[in-house]
C-alpha positions as MATLAB code, in Angstrom:
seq = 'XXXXXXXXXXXXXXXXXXXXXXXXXXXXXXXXXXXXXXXXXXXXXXXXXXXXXXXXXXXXXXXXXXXXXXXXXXXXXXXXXXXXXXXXXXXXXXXXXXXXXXXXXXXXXXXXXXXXXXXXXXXXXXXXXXXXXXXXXXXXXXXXXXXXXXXXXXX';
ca = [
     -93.927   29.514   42.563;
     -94.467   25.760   42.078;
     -95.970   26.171   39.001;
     -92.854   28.270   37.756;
     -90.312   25.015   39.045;
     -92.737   22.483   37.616;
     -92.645   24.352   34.115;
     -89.208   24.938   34.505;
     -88.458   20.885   35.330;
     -90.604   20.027   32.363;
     -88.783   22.292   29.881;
     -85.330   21.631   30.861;
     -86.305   17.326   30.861;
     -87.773   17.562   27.551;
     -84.680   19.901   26.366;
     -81.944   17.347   28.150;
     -84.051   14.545   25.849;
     -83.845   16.623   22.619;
     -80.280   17.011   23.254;
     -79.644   13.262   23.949;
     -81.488   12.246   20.516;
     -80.425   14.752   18.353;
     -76.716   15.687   19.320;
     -75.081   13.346   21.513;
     -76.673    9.762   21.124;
     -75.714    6.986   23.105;
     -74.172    8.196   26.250;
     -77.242    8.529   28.369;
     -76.287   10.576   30.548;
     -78.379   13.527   29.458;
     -80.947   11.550   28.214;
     -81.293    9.756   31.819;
     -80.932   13.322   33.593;
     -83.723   15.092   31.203;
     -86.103   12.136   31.829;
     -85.344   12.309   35.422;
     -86.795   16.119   35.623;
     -89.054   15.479   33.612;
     -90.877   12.675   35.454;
     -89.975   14.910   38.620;
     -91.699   17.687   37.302;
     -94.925   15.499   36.481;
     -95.417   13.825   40.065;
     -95.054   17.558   41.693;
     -98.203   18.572   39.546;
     -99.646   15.463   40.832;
     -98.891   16.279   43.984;
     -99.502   19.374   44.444;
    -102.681   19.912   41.434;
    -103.948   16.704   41.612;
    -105.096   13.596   39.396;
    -106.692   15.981   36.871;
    -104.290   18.029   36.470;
    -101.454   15.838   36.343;
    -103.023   13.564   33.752;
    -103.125   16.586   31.707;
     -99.591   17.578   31.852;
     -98.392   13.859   31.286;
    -100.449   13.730   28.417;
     -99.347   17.314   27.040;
     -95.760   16.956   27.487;
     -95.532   13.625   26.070;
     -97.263   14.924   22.884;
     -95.134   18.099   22.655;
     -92.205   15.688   23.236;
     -92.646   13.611   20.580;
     -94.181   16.664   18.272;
     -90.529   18.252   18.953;
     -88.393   14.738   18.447;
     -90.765   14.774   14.854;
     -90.335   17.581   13.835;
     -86.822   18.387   14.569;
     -85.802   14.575   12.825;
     -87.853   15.430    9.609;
     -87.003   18.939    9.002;
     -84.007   20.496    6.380;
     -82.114   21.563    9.410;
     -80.144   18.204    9.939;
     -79.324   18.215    6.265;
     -76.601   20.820    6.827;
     -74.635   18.571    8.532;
     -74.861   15.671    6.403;
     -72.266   14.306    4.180;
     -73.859   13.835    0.374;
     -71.035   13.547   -1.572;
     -69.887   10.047   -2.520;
     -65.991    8.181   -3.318;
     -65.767    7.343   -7.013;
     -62.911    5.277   -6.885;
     -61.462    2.684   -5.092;
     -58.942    1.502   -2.924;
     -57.545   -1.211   -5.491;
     -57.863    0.610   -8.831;
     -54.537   -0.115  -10.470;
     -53.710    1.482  -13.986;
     -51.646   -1.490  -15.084;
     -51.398   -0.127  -18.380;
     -49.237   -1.617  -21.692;
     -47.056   -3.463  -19.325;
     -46.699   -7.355  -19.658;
     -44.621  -10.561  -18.335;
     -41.593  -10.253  -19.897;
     -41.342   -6.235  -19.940;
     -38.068   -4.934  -18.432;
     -37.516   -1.512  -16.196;
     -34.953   -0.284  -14.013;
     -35.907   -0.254  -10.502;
     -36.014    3.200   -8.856;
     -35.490    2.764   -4.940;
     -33.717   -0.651   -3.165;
     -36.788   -3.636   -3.901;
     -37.169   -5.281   -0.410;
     -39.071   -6.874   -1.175;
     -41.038   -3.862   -2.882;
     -40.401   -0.679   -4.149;
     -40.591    0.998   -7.192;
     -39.751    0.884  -10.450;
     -39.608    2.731  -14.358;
     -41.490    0.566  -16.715;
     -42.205    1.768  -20.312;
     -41.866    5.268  -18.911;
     -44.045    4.779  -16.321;
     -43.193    4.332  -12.345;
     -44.905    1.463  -10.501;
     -44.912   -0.040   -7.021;
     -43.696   -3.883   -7.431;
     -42.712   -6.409   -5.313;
     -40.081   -9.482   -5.628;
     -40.126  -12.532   -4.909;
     -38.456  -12.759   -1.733;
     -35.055  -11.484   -3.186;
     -33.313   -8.164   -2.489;
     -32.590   -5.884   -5.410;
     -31.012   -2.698   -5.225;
     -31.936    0.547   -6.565;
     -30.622    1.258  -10.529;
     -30.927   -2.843  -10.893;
     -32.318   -3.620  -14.709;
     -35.493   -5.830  -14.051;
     -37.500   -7.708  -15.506;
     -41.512   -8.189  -15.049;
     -42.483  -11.828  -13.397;
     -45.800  -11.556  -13.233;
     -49.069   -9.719  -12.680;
     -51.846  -10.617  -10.159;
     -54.145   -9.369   -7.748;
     -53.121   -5.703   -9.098;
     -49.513   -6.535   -8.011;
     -47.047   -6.300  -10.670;
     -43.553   -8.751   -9.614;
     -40.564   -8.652  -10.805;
     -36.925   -9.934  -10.899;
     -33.595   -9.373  -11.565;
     -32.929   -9.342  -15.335;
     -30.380  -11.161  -16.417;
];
């Protein structure tokens, strides 16, 4: 009957570890409960089997610990839940275009300051200078920098 709780200590430690490394890292709480039994489950076979024995199952249940922690780390079964696919683009990629200083549009929604507007047949988010302009307003293209295209009022 001992021998079936000591068993049944070890297993369910080692387990509570496995569980700790492999599917819910960093909150310790299984971790520090399966490490718990399992050093419980060690000192009864040194209690109750003595030196020999208990030097035996330390040294077997560490090695089938870290055979398991190996084994389960380095095999395909992880790569199911791994991400491999990768972002091409990026967040600031800005298809400026044929449009230039100078270039007039009309602007599509109120500009305060930003908005957007029909340039050369092709809608862009601007921004003003400070100024509000409202929506249908013929403008005119300030500037472009830092993948901003500004504009003002045309006159």
């Amino acid at each position: 009957m001992v021998l079936a709780v000591i068993l049944l200590l070890i297993i369910i430690g080692i387990a509570l570890v496995l569980v700790e490394i492999l599917v819910i890292p960093g909150t310790t709480v299984a971790g520090f409960l399966g490490f718990l039994l399992y050093v419980i489950g060690v000192l009864f076979t040194y209690d109750h089997y003595g030196r020999v024995a208990g030097h035996i199952t330390l040294a077997t249940t560490t090695v089938i610990s870290l055979a398991f922690i190996y084994f389960a780390l380095r095999s395909d079964f992880w790569k199911r839940f791994q991400l491999n696919s990768s972002l091409e683009g990026s967040v600031n990629d800005l298809d400026i275009g044929d449009i230039e200083a100078g270039d007039r549009g009309e602007a599509l929604s109120a500009l305060r300051p930003s908005g957007n507007a029909l340039i050369n047949n092709e809608i862009f988010e601007v921004t003003t200078n400070g100024e509000f302009i409202d929506a249908h307003t013929e403008v005119e293209v300030v500037s472009i920098t830092d993948n901003k295209v500004y504009v003002k009022k045309s006159t």
